[in-house]
C-alpha positions as CSV (number, residue, x, y, z in Angstrom):
1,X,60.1,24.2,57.7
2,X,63.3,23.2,56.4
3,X,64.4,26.5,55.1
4,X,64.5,25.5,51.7
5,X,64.4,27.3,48.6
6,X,65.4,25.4,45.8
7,X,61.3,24.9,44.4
8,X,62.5,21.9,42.2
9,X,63.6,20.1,45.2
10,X,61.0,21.1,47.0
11,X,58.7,19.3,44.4
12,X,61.1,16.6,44.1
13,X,60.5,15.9,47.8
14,X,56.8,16.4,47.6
15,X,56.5,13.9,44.7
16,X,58.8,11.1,46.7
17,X,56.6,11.3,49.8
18,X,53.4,11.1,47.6
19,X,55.0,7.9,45.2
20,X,56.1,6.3,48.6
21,X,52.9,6.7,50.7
22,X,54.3,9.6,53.1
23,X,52.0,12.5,54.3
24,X,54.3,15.7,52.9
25,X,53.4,17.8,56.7
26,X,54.7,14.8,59.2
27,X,57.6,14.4,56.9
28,X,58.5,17.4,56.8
29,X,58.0,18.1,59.9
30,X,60.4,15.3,61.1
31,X,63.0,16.5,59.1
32,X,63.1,19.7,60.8
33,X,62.8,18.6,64.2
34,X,66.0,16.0,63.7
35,X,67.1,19.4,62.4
36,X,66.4,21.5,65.5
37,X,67.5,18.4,68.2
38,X,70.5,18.5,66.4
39,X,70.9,21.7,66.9
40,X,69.8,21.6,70.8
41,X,71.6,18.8,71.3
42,X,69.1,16.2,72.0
43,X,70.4,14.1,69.2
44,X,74.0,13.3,68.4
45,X,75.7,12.7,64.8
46,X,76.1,9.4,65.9
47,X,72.3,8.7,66.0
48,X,71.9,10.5,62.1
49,X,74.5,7.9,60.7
50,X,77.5,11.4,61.0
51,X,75.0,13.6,58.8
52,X,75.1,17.6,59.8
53,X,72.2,19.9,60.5
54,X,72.2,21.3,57.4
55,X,69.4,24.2,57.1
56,X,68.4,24.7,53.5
57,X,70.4,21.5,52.2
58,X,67.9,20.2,49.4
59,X,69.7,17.3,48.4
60,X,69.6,16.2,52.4
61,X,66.0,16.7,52.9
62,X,65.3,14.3,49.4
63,X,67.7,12.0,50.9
64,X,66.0,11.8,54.4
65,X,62.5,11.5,52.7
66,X,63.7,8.2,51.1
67,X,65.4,7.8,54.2
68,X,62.1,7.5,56.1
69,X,60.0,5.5,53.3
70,X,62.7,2.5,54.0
71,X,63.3,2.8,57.4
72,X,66.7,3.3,56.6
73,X,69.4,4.3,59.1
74,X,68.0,7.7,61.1
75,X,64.5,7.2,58.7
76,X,63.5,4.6,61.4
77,X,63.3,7.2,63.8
78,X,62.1,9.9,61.7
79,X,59.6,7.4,60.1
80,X,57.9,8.0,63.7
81,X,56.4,11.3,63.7
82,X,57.6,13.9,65.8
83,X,55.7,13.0,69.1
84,X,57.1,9.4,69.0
85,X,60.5,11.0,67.7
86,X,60.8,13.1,70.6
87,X,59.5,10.6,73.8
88,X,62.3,8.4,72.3
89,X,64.9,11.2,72.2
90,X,64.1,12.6,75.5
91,X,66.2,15.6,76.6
92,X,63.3,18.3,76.5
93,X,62.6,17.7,72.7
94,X,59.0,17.2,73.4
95,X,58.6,20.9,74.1
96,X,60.0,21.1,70.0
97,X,57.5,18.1,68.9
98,X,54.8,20.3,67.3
99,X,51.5,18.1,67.5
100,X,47.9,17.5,68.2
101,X,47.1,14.1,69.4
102,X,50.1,12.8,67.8
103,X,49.9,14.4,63.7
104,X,52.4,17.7,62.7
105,X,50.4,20.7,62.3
106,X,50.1,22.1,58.7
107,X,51.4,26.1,57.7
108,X,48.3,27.2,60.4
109,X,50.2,28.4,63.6
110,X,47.0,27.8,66.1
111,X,49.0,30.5,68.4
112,X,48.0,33.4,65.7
113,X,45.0,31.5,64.2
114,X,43.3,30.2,67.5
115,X,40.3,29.2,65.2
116,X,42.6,27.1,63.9
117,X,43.6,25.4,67.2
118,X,40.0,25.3,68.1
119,X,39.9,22.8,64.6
120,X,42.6,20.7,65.5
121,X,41.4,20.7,69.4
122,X,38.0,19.0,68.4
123,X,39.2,17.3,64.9
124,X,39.2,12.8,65.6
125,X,42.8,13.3,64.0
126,X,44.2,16.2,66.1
127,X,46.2,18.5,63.9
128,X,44.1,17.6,60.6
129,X,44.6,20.2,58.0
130,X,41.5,18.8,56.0
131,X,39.1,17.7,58.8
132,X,40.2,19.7,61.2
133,X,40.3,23.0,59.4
134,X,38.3,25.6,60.0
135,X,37.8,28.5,57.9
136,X,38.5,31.7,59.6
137,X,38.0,35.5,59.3
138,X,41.0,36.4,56.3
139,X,44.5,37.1,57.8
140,X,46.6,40.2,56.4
């Protein structure tokens, strides 16, 4: 979601969220929302402690991931989900807060894979990769 290709960092990242008790999907997807309201304009260097947009910077997203474990300057609002995130923000960044019931959807688009939507619909959690994933018919 981040645009990143460097898989080392990507791993890096992965491992820091598990070792500091952070689901990988809600970080993830905070990052690139603070990405994307940058971007729009809903959110100001100011608010991000001067720190660009930066598509694809690997060494950004590792820094925002520790970022968010500490609560540490724009991690506090990151540390919030992207529903949370984006009430706070205002400015028409809900319509960019992907969520069910509050939790980031995983890779599964419910707009191509409406089985998918159906799961996260009915799942306690809302956009559950694990309860509220339901196998569908193979996508090619």
């Amino acid at each position: 979601m981040c645009d990143l290709s460097d898989l080392n960092a990507i791993t890096k990242a992965n491992y820091l969220c598990n070792a500091l008790g952070l689901d990988t999907i809600s970080a993830g997807a905070s990052i690139c929302l603070r990405h994307g309201m940058l971007e729009k304009g809903a959110l100001d260097k100011d608010q991000t402690g001067g720190i660009e947009i930066n598509w694809g910077d690997a060494h950004l997203v590792i820094d925002l991931v520790e970022k968010i474990a500490y609560r540490q300057g724009v991690g506090d609002l990151l540390a919030e989900g992207t529903r949370l995130m984006a009430q706070r923000l205002g400015k028409g960044s809900e319509h960019y807060a992907m969520n069910v019931k509050g939790l980031e959807l995983p890779a599964y688009d419910p707009r191509a894979a409406k089985i998918c939507g159906l799961g996260y619909v009915t799942a306690n959690r809302g956009g559950d990769h694990i309860t509220g994933y339901v196998q569908g018919p193979d996508f090619h």
